[in-house]
Each structure stands twice: as structure tokens, then as C-alpha cells.
C-alpha positions as a printed NumPy array, in Angstrom:
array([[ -7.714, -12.301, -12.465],
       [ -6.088, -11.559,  -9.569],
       [ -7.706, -10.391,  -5.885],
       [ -6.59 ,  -8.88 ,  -2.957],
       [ -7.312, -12.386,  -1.393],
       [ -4.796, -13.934,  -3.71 ],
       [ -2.437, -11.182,  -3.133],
       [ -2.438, -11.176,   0.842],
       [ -2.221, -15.692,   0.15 ],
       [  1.353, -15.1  ,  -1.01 ],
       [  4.686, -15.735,   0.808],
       [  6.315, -12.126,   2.472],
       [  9.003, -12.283,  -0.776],
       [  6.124, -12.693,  -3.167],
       [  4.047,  -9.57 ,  -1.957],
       [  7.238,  -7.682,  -1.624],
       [  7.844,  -8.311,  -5.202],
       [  4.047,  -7.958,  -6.515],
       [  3.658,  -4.944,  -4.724],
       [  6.51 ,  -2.541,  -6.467],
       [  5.472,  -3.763,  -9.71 ],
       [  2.452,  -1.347,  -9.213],
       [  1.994,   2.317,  -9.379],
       [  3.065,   3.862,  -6.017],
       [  0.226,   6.124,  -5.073],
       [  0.987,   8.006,  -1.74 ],
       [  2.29 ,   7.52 ,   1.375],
       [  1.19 ,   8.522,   5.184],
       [  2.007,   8.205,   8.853],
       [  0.454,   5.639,  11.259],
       [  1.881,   5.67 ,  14.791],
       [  5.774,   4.957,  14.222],
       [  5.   ,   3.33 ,  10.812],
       [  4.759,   4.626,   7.514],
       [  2.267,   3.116,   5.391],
       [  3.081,   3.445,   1.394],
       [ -0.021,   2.864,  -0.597],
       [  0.454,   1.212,  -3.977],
       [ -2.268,   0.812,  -7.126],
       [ -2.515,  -2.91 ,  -8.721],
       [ -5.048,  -3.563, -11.389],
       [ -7.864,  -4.741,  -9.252],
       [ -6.757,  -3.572,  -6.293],
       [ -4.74 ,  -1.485,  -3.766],
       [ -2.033,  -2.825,  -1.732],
       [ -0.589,  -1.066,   1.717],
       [  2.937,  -1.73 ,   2.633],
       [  3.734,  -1.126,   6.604],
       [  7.365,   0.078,   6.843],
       [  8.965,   0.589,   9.885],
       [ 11.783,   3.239,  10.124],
       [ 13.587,   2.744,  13.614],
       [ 13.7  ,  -0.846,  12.441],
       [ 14.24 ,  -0.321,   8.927],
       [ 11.964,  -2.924,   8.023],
       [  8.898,  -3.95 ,   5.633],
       [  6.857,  -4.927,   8.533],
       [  3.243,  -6.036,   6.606],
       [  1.395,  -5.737,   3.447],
       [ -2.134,  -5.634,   2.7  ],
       [ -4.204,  -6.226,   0.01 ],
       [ -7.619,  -4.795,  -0.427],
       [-10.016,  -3.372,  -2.978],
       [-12.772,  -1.321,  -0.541],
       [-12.638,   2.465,  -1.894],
       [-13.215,   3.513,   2.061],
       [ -9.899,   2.311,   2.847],
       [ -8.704,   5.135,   0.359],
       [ -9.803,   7.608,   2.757],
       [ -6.957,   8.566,   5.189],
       [ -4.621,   9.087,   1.857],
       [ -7.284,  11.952,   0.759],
       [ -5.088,  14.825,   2.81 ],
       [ -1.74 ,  13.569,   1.106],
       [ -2.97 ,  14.647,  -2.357],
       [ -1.664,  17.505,  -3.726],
       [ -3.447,  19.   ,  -6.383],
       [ -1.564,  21.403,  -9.079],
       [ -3.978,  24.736,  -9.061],
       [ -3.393,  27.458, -11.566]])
């Protein structure tokens, strides 16, 4: 089964590739970055993009719920 710590063990081209076969999830500022967060089964992945460089500058692979938190005021929910 995989694991975040298998995940973040791969080469840059490898977690480029794992990481857009998942669900994207949401997507938020961080200083000049713009972090995308992406669901794989086990766990989440965070992809670092860099606009003024227009570059993939990191991804990160982790399954802790807390790190969920700062994508909580991106949600928008569909009220009727």
C-alpha cells in the first residue's frame, strides 16, 4: 500500500506524475507560491508552484488531517 513516505522517496518526474493521477482538492496562497492540494488513496499530496517562475517548485506527501487545516476557508459550500 502506498505512504506518503513512499510518495515523497520518488524522483521529482515520479511525484509529478503520481500526484495528477489523484483528485485535485483545492488550492491556496503561501507567500509568492501557490500550493495545490491533491487527494491520493492514503494520503494527501501538496504541490508548491511558483508563478513568477512558472515552475513546480516541491511536492509533499503527508497523511496528518491537521495539515488539512489552512484549505478549510477555500471550501465553498453550495447552500440552498
Amino acid at each position: 500500500m502506498p505512504t506518503p513516505q513512499h510518495f515523497n522517496a520518488l524522483s521529482e518526474t515520479e511525484q509529478q506524475a503520481k500526484a495528477i493521477d489523484g483528485h485535485f482538492l483545492a488550492d491556496r496562497k503561501a507567500g509568492d507560491c501557490i500550493v495545490q492540494l491533491f487527494s491520493l488513496p492514503n494520503y494527501y499530496v501538496e504541490r508548491h508552484y511558483d508563478p513568477a517562475a512558472n515552475r513546480i517548485t516541491k511536492h509533499e506527501a503527508f497523511s496528518n488531517l491537521d495539515r488539512l487545516v489552512p484549505y478549510i476557508a477555500h471550501v465553498k459550500f453550495n447552500c440552498r
